[in-house]
C-alpha positions in Angstrom: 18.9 60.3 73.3 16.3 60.1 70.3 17.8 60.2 66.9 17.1 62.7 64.1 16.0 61.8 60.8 18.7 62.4 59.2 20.7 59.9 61.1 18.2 57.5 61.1 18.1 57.5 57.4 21.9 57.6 57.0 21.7 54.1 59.2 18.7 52.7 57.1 20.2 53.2 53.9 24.1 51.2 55.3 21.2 47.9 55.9 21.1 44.8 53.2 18.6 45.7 51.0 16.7 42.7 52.5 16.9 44.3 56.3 15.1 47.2 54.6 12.3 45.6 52.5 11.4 44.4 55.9 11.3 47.8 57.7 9.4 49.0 54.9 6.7 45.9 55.5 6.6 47.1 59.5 6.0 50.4 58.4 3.4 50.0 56.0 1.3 47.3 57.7 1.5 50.4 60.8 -0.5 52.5 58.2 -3.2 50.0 56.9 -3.8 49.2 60.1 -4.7 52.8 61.2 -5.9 53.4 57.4 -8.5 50.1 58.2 -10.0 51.8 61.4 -10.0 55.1 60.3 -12.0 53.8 56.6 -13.9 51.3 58.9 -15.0 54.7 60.9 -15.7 56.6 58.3 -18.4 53.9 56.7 -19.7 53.5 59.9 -20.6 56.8 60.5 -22.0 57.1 56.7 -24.3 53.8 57.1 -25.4 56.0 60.1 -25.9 58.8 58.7 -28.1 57.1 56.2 -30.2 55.0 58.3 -30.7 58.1 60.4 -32.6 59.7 56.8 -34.5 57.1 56.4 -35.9 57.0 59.7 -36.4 60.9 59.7 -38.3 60.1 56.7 -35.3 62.5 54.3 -34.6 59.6 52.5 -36.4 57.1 50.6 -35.1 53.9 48.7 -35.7 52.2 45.3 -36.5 48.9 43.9 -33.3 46.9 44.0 -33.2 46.0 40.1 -34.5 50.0 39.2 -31.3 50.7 40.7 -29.2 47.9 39.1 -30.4 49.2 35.5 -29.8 52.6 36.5 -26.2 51.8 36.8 -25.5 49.5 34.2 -26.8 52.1 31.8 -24.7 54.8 33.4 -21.2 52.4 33.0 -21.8 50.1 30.1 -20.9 51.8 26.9 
């Protein structure tokens, strides 16, 4: 039979406080894994999007150091 949260939480809170820093590491590395793929998805489908522009002719680029003064002057006070 599958416990409820409730007594699941009762249960984790009774643990050594070292018991739980460790569920709390299992737990967490379960989300940045997922967190990776799903940001590792998401710029995948971006540098996609962009090359797809470029070849569609929607999108142009600019000179590398045009760019690099353009932000510098945008974030340097």
């Amino acid at each position: 039979m599958q416990q409820n949260f409730e007594e699941i939480t009762k249960g984790l809170i009774r643990l050594p406080k070292r018991e739980r820093l460790e569920i709390v590491r299992f737990l967490l590395f379960l989300d940045s894994r997922s967190l990776d793929t799903d940001i590792e998805s998401a710029w995948e489908e971006e540098i996609m999007d962009r090359v797809r522009a470029v070849d569609e002719g929607k999108a142009t680029g600019i000179d590398y150091n045009k760019a690099i003064k353009e932000i510098e002057q945008l974030f340097i006070l």
